[in-house]
N, C-alpha and C positions, 0 to 999 in steps of 0.2 A: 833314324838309325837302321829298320828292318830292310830298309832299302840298302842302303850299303852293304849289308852282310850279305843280301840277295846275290848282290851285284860280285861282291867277294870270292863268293861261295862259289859262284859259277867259272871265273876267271880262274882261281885253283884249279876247279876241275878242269881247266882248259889246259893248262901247264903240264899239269900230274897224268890224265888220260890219254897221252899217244897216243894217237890211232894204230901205228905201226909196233907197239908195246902191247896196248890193254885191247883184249877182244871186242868189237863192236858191243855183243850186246850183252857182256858185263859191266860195259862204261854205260851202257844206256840205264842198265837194273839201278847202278849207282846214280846218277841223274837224277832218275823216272824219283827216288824215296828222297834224295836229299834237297833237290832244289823244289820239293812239293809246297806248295804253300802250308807255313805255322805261324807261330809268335816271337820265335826263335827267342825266347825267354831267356835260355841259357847264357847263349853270348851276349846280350841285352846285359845282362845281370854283371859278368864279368868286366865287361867294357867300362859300365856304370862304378865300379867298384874300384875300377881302375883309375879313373878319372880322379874318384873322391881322393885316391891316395897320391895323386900327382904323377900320374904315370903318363906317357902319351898312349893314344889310341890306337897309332899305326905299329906303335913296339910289341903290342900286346892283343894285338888284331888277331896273327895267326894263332895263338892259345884260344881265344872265342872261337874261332870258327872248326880247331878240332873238336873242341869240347862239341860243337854241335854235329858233328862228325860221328864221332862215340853216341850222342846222343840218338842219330839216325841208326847206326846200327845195332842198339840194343832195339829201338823198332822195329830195326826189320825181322832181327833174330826171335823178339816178342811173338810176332804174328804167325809166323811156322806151327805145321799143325802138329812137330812134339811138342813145342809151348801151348800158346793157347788156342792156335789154330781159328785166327779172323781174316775173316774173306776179305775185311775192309778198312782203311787207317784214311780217316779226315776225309773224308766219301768219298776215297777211289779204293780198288781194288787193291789190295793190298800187294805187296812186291813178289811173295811168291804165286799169287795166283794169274799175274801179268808175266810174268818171266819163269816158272816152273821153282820147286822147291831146292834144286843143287846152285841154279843162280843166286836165288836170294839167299843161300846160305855164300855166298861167297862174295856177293857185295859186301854181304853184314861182316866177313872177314878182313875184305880188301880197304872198308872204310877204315876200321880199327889200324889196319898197318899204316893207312896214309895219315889219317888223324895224328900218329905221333911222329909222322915225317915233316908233317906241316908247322907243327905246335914249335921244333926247332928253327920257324924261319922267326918267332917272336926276339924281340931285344932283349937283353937284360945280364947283368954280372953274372959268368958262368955259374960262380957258385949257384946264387940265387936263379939263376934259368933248372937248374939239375932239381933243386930242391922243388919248383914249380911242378917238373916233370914227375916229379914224384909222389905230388898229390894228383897229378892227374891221372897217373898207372894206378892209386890206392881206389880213384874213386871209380876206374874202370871194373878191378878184378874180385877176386874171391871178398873180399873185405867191401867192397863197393855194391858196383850193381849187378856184377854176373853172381856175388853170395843173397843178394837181395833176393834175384829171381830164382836160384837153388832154395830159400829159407818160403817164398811162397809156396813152392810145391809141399811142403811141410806142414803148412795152417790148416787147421781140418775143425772138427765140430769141441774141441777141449781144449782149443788153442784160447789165449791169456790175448789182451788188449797189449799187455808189455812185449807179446813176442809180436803182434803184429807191427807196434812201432819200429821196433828192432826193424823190421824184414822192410817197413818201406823208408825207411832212416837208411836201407841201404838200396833198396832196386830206386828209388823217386829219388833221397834227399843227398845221396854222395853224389851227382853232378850240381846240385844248388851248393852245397859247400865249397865242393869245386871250385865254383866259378868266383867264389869270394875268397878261396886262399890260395889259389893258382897268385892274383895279382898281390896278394898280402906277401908271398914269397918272394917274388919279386920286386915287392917293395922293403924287404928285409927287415919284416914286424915280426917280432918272437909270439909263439903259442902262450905264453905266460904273462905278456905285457895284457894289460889294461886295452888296450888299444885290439891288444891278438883275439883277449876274449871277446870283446863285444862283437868283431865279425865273426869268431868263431861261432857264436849262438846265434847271431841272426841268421846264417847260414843254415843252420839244422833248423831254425823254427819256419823259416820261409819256407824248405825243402815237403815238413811234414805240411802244411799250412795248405802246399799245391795239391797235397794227397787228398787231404781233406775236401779241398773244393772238388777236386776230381769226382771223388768217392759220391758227393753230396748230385754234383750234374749228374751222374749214372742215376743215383736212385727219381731225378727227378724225370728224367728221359724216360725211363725205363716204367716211372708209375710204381715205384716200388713202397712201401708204408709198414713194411713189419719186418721185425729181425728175421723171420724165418723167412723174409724174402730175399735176404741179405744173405752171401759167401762171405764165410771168415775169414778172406781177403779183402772185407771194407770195413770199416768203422764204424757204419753202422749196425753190421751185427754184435757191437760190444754197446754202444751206447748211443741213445734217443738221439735224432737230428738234433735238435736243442741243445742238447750238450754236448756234444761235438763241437756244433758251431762255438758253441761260447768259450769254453777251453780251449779250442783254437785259436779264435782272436783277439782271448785275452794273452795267451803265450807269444803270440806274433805283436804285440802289442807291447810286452817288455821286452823285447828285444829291440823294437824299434828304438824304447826311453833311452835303453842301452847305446842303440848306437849317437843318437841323438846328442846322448849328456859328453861321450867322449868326441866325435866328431862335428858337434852343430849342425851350422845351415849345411856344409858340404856336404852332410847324408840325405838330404832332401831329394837328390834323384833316387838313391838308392831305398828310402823308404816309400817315394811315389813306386817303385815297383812292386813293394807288397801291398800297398793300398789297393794295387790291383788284383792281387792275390785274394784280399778280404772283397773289395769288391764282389768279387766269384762266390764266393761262402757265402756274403749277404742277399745276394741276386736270385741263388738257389735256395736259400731260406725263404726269403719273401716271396716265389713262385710258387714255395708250398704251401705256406701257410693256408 
Protein backbone atom coordinates (compact mmCIF):
# COMPACT_ATOMS: atom_id res chain seq x y z
CA UNK A 1 0.00 0.00 0.00
CA UNK A 2 3.05 2.64 0.98
CA UNK A 3 3.93 2.07 -2.36
CA UNK A 4 1.04 3.44 -4.12
CA UNK A 5 0.58 6.30 -2.02
CA UNK A 6 4.38 7.03 -2.84
CA UNK A 7 3.59 6.67 -6.29
CA UNK A 8 0.15 8.89 -5.83
CA UNK A 9 1.69 11.31 -3.96
CA UNK A 10 4.16 12.15 -6.52
CA UNK A 11 1.86 12.04 -9.72
CA UNK A 12 -0.50 14.83 -7.78
CA UNK A 13 2.35 16.74 -7.44
CA UNK A 14 3.11 16.40 -11.03
CA UNK A 15 -0.58 17.74 -12.00
CA UNK A 16 -0.91 20.41 -9.16
CA UNK A 17 3.02 22.02 -9.52
CA UNK A 18 3.28 23.72 -13.01
CA UNK A 19 6.22 24.74 -13.71
CA UNK A 20 4.92 27.75 -15.47
CA UNK A 21 2.46 28.51 -12.23
CA UNK A 22 4.38 27.33 -9.06
CA UNK A 23 7.96 28.85 -8.55
CA UNK A 24 10.85 26.27 -8.94
CA UNK A 25 11.87 26.15 -5.74
CA UNK A 26 8.74 26.28 -3.76
CA UNK A 27 7.63 23.08 -5.72
CA UNK A 28 10.91 21.75 -4.82
CA UNK A 29 10.47 22.82 -0.68
CA UNK A 30 7.14 21.03 -1.26
CA UNK A 31 8.65 17.83 -2.74
CA UNK A 32 11.91 17.83 -0.84
CA UNK A 33 9.01 17.30 2.97
CA UNK A 34 6.40 15.44 1.28
CA UNK A 35 7.59 12.84 -0.98
CA UNK A 36 10.47 12.15 2.12
CA UNK A 37 10.37 8.80 3.06
CA UNK A 38 7.62 7.88 6.35
CA UNK A 39 4.91 5.17 7.13
CA UNK A 40 2.44 7.25 5.88
CA UNK A 41 0.25 5.96 8.60
CA UNK A 42 -2.37 8.31 8.11
CA UNK A 43 -3.52 7.42 4.66
CA UNK A 44 -2.68 3.71 5.58
CA UNK A 45 -5.35 4.08 8.21
CA UNK A 46 -8.03 5.85 6.05
CA UNK A 47 -7.85 3.67 3.13
CA UNK A 48 -7.98 0.65 5.67
CA UNK A 49 -10.99 2.04 7.12
CA UNK A 50 -12.43 2.56 4.04
CA UNK A 51 -12.20 -0.75 2.65
CA UNK A 52 -13.80 -2.15 6.13
CA UNK A 53 -16.71 0.03 5.35
CA UNK A 54 -17.16 -1.04 1.50
CA UNK A 55 -15.87 1.81 0.02
CA UNK A 56 -13.56 1.59 -3.04
CA UNK A 57 -10.05 2.66 -2.71
CA UNK A 58 -9.58 4.73 -5.73
CA UNK A 59 -12.94 7.02 -4.52
CA UNK A 60 -11.48 7.71 -1.40
CA UNK A 61 -7.73 7.77 -2.53
CA UNK A 62 -7.54 11.59 -2.89
CA UNK A 63 -8.93 12.11 0.97
CA UNK A 64 -5.69 9.95 2.10
CA UNK A 65 -3.45 11.47 0.38
CA UNK A 66 -4.54 15.31 1.59
CA UNK A 67 -4.84 14.11 4.95
CA UNK A 68 -1.04 13.28 4.42
CA UNK A 69 -0.72 16.51 2.75
CA UNK A 70 -1.96 18.46 6.11
CA UNK A 71 -0.12 16.07 7.80
CA UNK A 72 3.28 17.27 5.99
CA UNK A 73 2.63 20.53 6.60
CA UNK A 74 1.90 20.71 10.23
CA UNK A 75 5.79 19.26 9.88
CA UNK A 76 6.98 21.39 8.33
CA UNK A 77 5.25 24.44 10.18
CA UNK A 78 6.53 22.18 13.56
CA UNK A 79 10.08 22.46 12.77
CA UNK A 80 10.48 26.60 12.27
CA UNK A 81 12.39 28.08 14.76
CA UNK A 82 9.14 30.16 16.39
CA UNK A 83 7.91 26.51 17.03
CA UNK A 84 10.24 24.23 18.07
CA UNK A 85 12.98 25.01 15.98
CA UNK A 86 14.65 21.35 14.70
CA UNK A 87 17.43 21.32 12.41
CA UNK A 88 16.23 17.72 11.53
CA UNK A 89 12.93 15.65 10.53
CA UNK A 90 13.59 11.68 9.87
CA UNK A 91 17.52 12.44 9.24
CA UNK A 92 17.57 15.07 6.86
CA UNK A 93 17.67 18.50 7.39
CA UNK A 94 14.68 19.85 8.08
CA UNK A 95 12.72 21.96 5.28
CA UNK A 96 13.47 25.24 6.55
CA UNK A 97 17.16 24.79 7.05
CA UNK A 98 17.35 23.36 3.24
CA UNK A 99 15.20 25.95 1.69
CA UNK A 100 15.44 29.22 4.29
CA UNK A 101 12.56 29.86 6.85
CA UNK A 102 9.96 32.33 4.29
CA UNK A 103 10.06 28.93 1.92
CA UNK A 104 9.16 26.51 4.41
CA UNK A 105 6.79 28.70 5.77
CA UNK A 106 4.99 28.71 2.45
CA UNK A 107 5.29 25.23 1.40
CA UNK A 108 3.58 24.49 4.78
CA UNK A 109 0.94 27.01 3.39
CA UNK A 110 0.70 26.04 -0.04
CA UNK A 111 0.33 22.09 1.05
CA UNK A 112 -2.72 23.04 3.28
CA UNK A 113 -4.44 24.96 0.10
CA UNK A 114 -3.78 21.94 -2.20
CA UNK A 115 -4.65 19.34 0.39
CA UNK A 116 -8.24 20.63 0.19
CA UNK A 117 -8.14 21.05 -3.53
CA UNK A 118 -7.18 17.44 -3.83
CA UNK A 119 -9.39 15.85 -1.07
CA UNK A 120 -12.42 17.19 -3.70
CA UNK A 121 -11.20 14.96 -6.49
CA UNK A 122 -12.51 11.88 -3.80
CA UNK A 123 -16.00 10.19 -4.93
CA UNK A 124 -18.86 10.11 -2.82
CA UNK A 125 -22.68 11.72 -2.42
CA UNK A 126 -22.12 15.47 -2.29
CA UNK A 127 -23.79 15.49 0.80
CA UNK A 128 -21.66 12.97 2.39
CA UNK A 129 -18.38 14.43 0.41
CA UNK A 130 -19.08 18.14 2.30
CA UNK A 131 -19.61 16.51 5.56
CA UNK A 132 -16.22 14.50 4.94
CA UNK A 133 -14.66 17.92 4.28
CA UNK A 134 -15.73 18.95 7.19
CA UNK A 135 -14.14 16.79 9.56
CA UNK A 136 -11.12 17.12 7.70
CA UNK A 137 -11.02 21.34 8.02
CA UNK A 138 -12.09 20.28 12.14
CA UNK A 139 -9.23 18.18 12.25
CA UNK A 140 -6.94 20.81 10.47
CA UNK A 141 -7.84 24.02 12.58
CA UNK A 142 -8.18 25.75 15.80
CA UNK A 143 -10.20 22.68 17.30
CA UNK A 144 -7.61 20.10 15.68
CA UNK A 145 -3.96 20.31 15.24
CA UNK A 146 -3.16 24.15 14.71
CA UNK A 147 -5.26 24.45 18.78
CA UNK A 148 -3.15 21.35 19.71
CA UNK A 149 0.17 23.14 18.86
CA UNK A 150 -1.30 26.77 20.44
CA UNK A 151 -2.43 24.42 23.82
CA UNK A 152 1.54 22.84 23.79
CA UNK A 153 2.91 26.22 24.07
CA UNK A 154 0.73 26.40 27.19
CA UNK A 155 2.02 23.13 29.38
CA UNK A 156 4.47 24.23 31.70
CA UNK A 157 5.80 22.71 35.17
CA UNK A 158 1.72 22.85 36.96
CA UNK A 159 0.24 21.56 33.95
CA UNK A 160 -2.49 18.36 34.75
CA UNK A 161 -2.04 14.78 32.75
CA UNK A 162 -5.85 15.84 31.73
CA UNK A 163 -4.70 19.09 29.95
CA UNK A 164 -1.86 17.18 28.34
CA UNK A 165 -4.29 14.56 26.83
CA UNK A 166 -6.50 17.37 25.60
CA UNK A 167 -3.38 19.10 23.80
CA UNK A 168 -2.17 15.92 22.11
CA UNK A 169 -5.89 14.53 21.51
CA UNK A 170 -5.54 17.48 19.27
CA UNK A 171 -1.90 18.41 17.82
CA UNK A 172 -1.23 13.89 17.23
CA UNK A 173 -4.91 12.50 17.63
CA UNK A 174 -7.36 14.94 15.19
CA UNK A 175 -5.51 13.53 11.94
CA UNK A 176 -5.91 9.56 13.48
CA UNK A 177 -9.62 10.40 13.92
CA UNK A 178 -9.59 12.00 10.68
CA UNK A 179 -8.68 9.35 8.89
CA UNK A 180 -11.52 7.04 10.47
CA UNK A 181 -14.44 9.52 10.09
CA UNK A 182 -13.41 11.20 6.83
CA UNK A 183 -14.50 7.56 5.33
CA UNK A 184 -17.28 6.92 8.10
CA UNK A 185 -18.93 10.28 6.39
CA UNK A 186 -18.84 8.98 3.32
CA UNK A 187 -19.97 5.94 4.20
CA UNK A 188 -23.23 7.74 5.81
CA UNK A 189 -22.71 6.17 9.62
CA UNK A 190 -24.35 8.67 12.15
CA UNK A 191 -21.96 9.75 15.36
CA UNK A 192 -24.66 8.06 17.61
CA UNK A 193 -25.04 4.66 15.89
CA UNK A 194 -23.34 1.63 17.53
CA UNK A 195 -21.37 1.24 14.41
CA UNK A 196 -20.45 5.64 14.65
CA UNK A 197 -19.11 4.95 18.20
CA UNK A 198 -16.93 2.26 17.99
CA UNK A 199 -14.75 4.09 15.05
CA UNK A 200 -15.26 7.05 16.84
CA UNK A 201 -13.23 5.80 20.02
CA UNK A 202 -10.95 3.65 18.20
CA UNK A 203 -9.93 6.80 16.49
CA UNK A 204 -9.13 8.80 19.59
CA UNK A 205 -7.39 5.77 21.41
CA UNK A 206 -5.16 4.83 18.36
CA UNK A 207 -4.35 8.65 17.92
CA UNK A 208 -3.17 9.03 21.77
CA UNK A 209 -1.70 5.36 21.63
CA UNK A 210 0.84 6.94 18.70
CA UNK A 211 1.74 9.75 21.33
CA UNK A 212 2.58 7.51 23.71
CA UNK A 213 4.80 5.30 21.63
CA UNK A 214 6.27 8.57 20.40
CA UNK A 215 6.79 10.01 23.92
CA UNK A 216 8.14 6.34 25.11
CA UNK A 217 11.00 6.15 21.67
CA UNK A 218 12.15 9.92 22.74
CA UNK A 219 12.87 9.01 26.30
CA UNK A 220 14.42 5.78 25.05
CA UNK A 221 16.75 7.54 22.41
CA UNK A 222 17.30 10.20 24.35
CA UNK A 223 18.47 7.96 27.76
CA UNK A 224 16.03 9.62 29.58
CA UNK A 225 14.99 7.84 33.27
CA UNK A 226 13.41 10.50 35.56
CA UNK A 227 10.39 12.99 35.37
CA UNK A 228 12.66 15.76 35.79
CA UNK A 229 14.23 14.69 32.75
CA UNK A 230 10.88 14.79 31.04
CA UNK A 231 9.02 18.27 29.46
CA UNK A 232 5.44 18.51 30.34
CA UNK A 233 4.96 18.03 26.83
CA UNK A 234 5.34 14.08 27.41
CA UNK A 235 3.72 11.59 29.43
CA UNK A 236 6.17 10.83 31.02
CA UNK A 237 6.50 13.66 33.18
CA UNK A 238 3.02 12.71 34.62
CA UNK A 239 3.56 8.96 34.96
CA UNK A 240 6.20 5.98 35.30
CA UNK A 241 6.99 4.18 31.87
CA UNK A 242 5.07 1.47 33.27
CA UNK A 243 2.06 2.90 33.59
CA UNK A 244 1.80 4.70 30.54
CA UNK A 245 2.51 1.63 28.86
CA UNK A 246 -0.18 -0.15 30.49
CA UNK A 247 -2.97 2.27 30.33
CA UNK A 248 -2.28 2.65 26.90
CA UNK A 249 -2.61 -0.70 25.75
CA UNK A 250 -5.09 -1.58 27.74
CA UNK A 251 -7.41 1.55 26.35
CA UNK A 252 -6.26 0.76 22.82
CA UNK A 253 -7.11 -2.64 23.54
CA UNK A 254 -11.02 -1.90 24.29
CA UNK A 255 -11.36 -0.15 21.47
CA UNK A 256 -10.11 -2.75 19.35
CA UNK A 257 -13.13 -5.36 21.51
CA UNK A 258 -15.20 -2.43 20.33
CA UNK A 259 -14.54 -2.37 17.01
CA UNK A 260 -14.24 -6.17 16.70
CA UNK A 261 -17.59 -7.08 18.48
CA UNK A 262 -19.43 -4.48 16.00
CA UNK A 263 -17.46 -5.22 12.83
CA UNK A 264 -15.75 -8.84 13.02
CA UNK A 265 -13.28 -10.32 10.84
CA UNK A 266 -13.61 -6.93 8.52
CA UNK A 267 -11.65 -5.02 11.27
CA UNK A 268 -8.74 -7.18 11.29
CA UNK A 269 -6.77 -4.87 8.77
CA UNK A 270 -7.73 -2.03 10.79
CA UNK A 271 -6.84 -3.52 14.03
CA UNK A 272 -3.45 -5.11 12.57
CA UNK A 273 -2.59 -1.32 12.36
CA UNK A 274 -2.67 -0.74 16.02
CA UNK A 275 -1.00 -3.78 16.72
CA UNK A 276 1.53 -1.83 15.24
CA UNK A 277 1.09 0.93 17.25
CA UNK A 278 1.40 -1.30 20.52
CA UNK A 279 3.99 -3.04 18.88
CA UNK A 280 6.06 0.53 19.23
CA UNK A 281 5.00 0.84 23.11
CA UNK A 282 6.12 -2.89 23.79
CA UNK A 283 9.49 -2.55 21.60
CA UNK A 284 10.28 0.59 23.70
CA UNK A 285 9.46 -0.94 26.94
CA UNK A 286 11.32 -3.99 26.45
CA UNK A 287 14.49 -1.93 25.28
CA UNK A 288 14.34 -0.31 28.62
CA UNK A 289 13.76 -2.50 30.87
Amino acid sequence: MNQSIEKLLKETLDRHLNPSETPPHLAESIRYSLLSPGKRIRPRLLLTCAEMLGLSGSDVMPAALALEMIHCFTLIHDDLPCMDDDDFRRGMPSNHKKFGEAIALLAGDSLMALAAEVFFHSQAEPQRLICGFKRFIWATGPRGVMGGQAAESLLGNHSTLDELKKMHAQKTGALFSAAILIPKEFAGISDDSQAGQSLIHFGQELGLAFQVADDLEDALQDNLTNKADHAPTSVLYYLPKDQASKHTLNSLQLANSELDKVWGKKSAPLRKIADEVAFKIEAAMGNSA
